[in-house]
Phi, psi and omega in degrees: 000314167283009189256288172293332191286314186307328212264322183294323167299153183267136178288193141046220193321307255241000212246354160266015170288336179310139186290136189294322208259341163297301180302328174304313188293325182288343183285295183311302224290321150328316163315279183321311219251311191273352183298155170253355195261112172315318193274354185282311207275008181261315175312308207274319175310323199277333176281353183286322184268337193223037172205342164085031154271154164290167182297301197277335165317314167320317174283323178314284171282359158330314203289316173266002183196127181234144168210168174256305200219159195288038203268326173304261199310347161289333188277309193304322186282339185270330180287303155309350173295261171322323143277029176100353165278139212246159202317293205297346164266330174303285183347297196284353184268314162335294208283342205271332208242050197285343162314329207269340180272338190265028164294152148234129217317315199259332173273284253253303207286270184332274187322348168260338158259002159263038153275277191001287167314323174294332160300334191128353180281181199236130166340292183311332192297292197310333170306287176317313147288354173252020201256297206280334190203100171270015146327321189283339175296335192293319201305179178231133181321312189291321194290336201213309156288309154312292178298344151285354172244011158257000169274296164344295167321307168316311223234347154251016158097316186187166206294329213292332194292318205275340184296301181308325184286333190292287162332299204287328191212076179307319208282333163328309181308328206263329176277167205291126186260309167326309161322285193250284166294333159309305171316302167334257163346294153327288197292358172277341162286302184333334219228026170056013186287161176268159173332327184265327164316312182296307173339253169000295179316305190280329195270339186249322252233345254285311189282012153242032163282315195260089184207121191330128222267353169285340177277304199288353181280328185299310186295001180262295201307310184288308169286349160285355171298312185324316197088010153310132162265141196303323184299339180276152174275337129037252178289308177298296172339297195285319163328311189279319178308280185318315169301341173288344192233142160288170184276353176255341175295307178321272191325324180275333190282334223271301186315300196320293175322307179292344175298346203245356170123010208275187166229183189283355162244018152277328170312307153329302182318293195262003153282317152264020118331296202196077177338307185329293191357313185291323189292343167310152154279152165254026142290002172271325176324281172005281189307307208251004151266011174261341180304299198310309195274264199331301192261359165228017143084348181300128150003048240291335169248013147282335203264016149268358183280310167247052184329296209295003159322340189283324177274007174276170166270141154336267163313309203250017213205261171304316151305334177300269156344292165326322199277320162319268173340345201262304152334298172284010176280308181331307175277024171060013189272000173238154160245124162087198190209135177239096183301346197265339179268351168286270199237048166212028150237166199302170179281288163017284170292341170278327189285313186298300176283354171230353173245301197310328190277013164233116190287339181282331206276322204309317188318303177285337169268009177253327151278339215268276183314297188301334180296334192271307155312307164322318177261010181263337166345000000 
């Protein structure tokens, strides 16, 4: 078969015309045919047919988890079968863990998922997460899971809170808790946020306490310069915000504010207003300071006064609403824009006050609204 596939490709000038899907089969069937190892070309058939790898992924992990025959990797694929996993989180645990085929299912496998269950999680829960990140089947229970989830627990109270944290950022379990969250944790009670906060933080927010704790001290240090105070929620906010972003994403969201006129101590500012601001993309910046500025004439520095506009959506929020507005400036019926009653109350209340009390208009300004609404659908 390699012997014709090599004579079917055109040689010589002509050898960049091979079909890419062709030149593949010649790379495995090389594989295969040089190989010493009896179980690779069996490796690479079963992971292609029955685990949804492409052929060169397939070749790849060959290189490290080898079989002859499907008796290993069927008990495995079958166990997840039987515990709730559905072909397509088996595939993704398979493909990121393929190692995960040479297991054995009732010693290695079993006993983490039944602790799981046993804290409270739901057969679905347990899919999902090991779906997302099958690292965790490597760890070792006594050593690393368990004692990271009973620390975790001392500090959220209870399983369902440790359950919620899990879902959100399973690798709590797996990293060095001494290392990254202890620290953490710690230097934020030193520094007086209070508890229910840290709580909050952690059941929503998890990964970002469990983060090299020299980074995250640097991250502390800088927003109390700020003059965020710790006792504020705040002050947590802006923690949690920052950790999410590098000092160069941070630096291109800063540009975007200066393009528009802001300066670094309208940035400072409205940073401290409503940390979130920072968390826009920044084609989201973008979007809703040329709408604000462009199409209804606001300030660029005022609406640093009111950052949290940044954190509306767009389509469904600020244009829906803008678009009113844009209308009663035309007819002199608003005078200035009080951004916050504007697009930072429930609709209800914006509807009482900018549409229903002009009767002639409401109609038009209510298709007018809904359509705008209808195309963020």
């Amino acid at each position: 078969m390699f012997y014709f596939l090599c004579n079917f490709i055109p040689s010589g000038n002509h050898i960049g015309k091979a079909s890419p899907t062709i030149l593949n089969l010649v790379y495995l069937q090389k594989k295969f045919f040089s190989s010493s190892s009896n179980g690779y070309s069996f490796t690479v058939s079963y992971l292609i047919n029955k685990c949804g790898f492409s052929p060169e992924t397939a070749a790849s992990a060959s290189n490290y988890v080898h079989f002859e025959n499907p008796e290993k990797p069927d008990l495995v694929i079958d166990f997840f079968r039987d515990h709730g996993f559905s072909e397509t989180q088996i595939s993704k645990v398979i493909r990121r863990r393929p190692s995960l085929l040479l297991s054995n299912p009732e010693k290695s496998l079993l006993p983490k998922l039944e602790f799981f269950k046993s804290k409270g999680f739901l057969s679905s829960d347990v899919a999902k997460i090991i779906s997302s990140y099958g690292g965790i089947l490597h760890r070792s229970l006594e050593k690393k899971i368990i004692p990271s989830f009973d620390f975790f627990k001392q500090v959220l109270q209870s399983d369902s809170n440790i359950i919620q944290a899990v879902k959100r950022f399973n690798k709590i379990l797996v990293k060095d808790v001494d290392t990254y969250a202890a620290p953490n944790i710690e230097l934020l009670r030193e520094n007086g946020v209070p508890e229910s906060y840290i709580i909050t933080t952690l059941k929503y927010q998890p990964s970002s306490l469990v983060m090299n704790s020299k980074r995250f001290k640097q991250i502390v240090e800088e927003v109390k310069e700020m003059g965020l105070n710790p006792l504020r929620l705040k002050f947590m906010v802006a923690v949690v915000s920052m950790t999410t972003m590098s000092k160069s994403t941070r630096a291109r969201k800063a540009d975007v504010y200066k393009r528009w006129g802001w300066s670094d101590k309208d940035i400072l500012d409205a940073f401290g207003r409503c940390p979130l601001c920072m968390m826009a993309s920044e084609d989201k910046i973008e979007g809703i300071m040329n709408f604000l500025v462009e199409k209804l004439g606001c300030d660029a520095c005022r609406i640093a006064k009111h950052p949290q506009v940044m954190t509306l959506s767009l389509d469904k929020r600020i244009i829906p609403r803008g678009s009113v507005i844009q209308v009663l400036l035309s007819k002199g019926l608003v005078k200035g824009l009080n951004l916050t009653s504007i697009f930072d109350t429930k609709e209800k209340s914006f509807l009482e006050k900018y549409v229903l009390p002009h009767e002639k208009e409401s109609s038009e300004l209510l298709k007018l609204y809904q359509a705008k609404l209808d195309l963020a659908r």
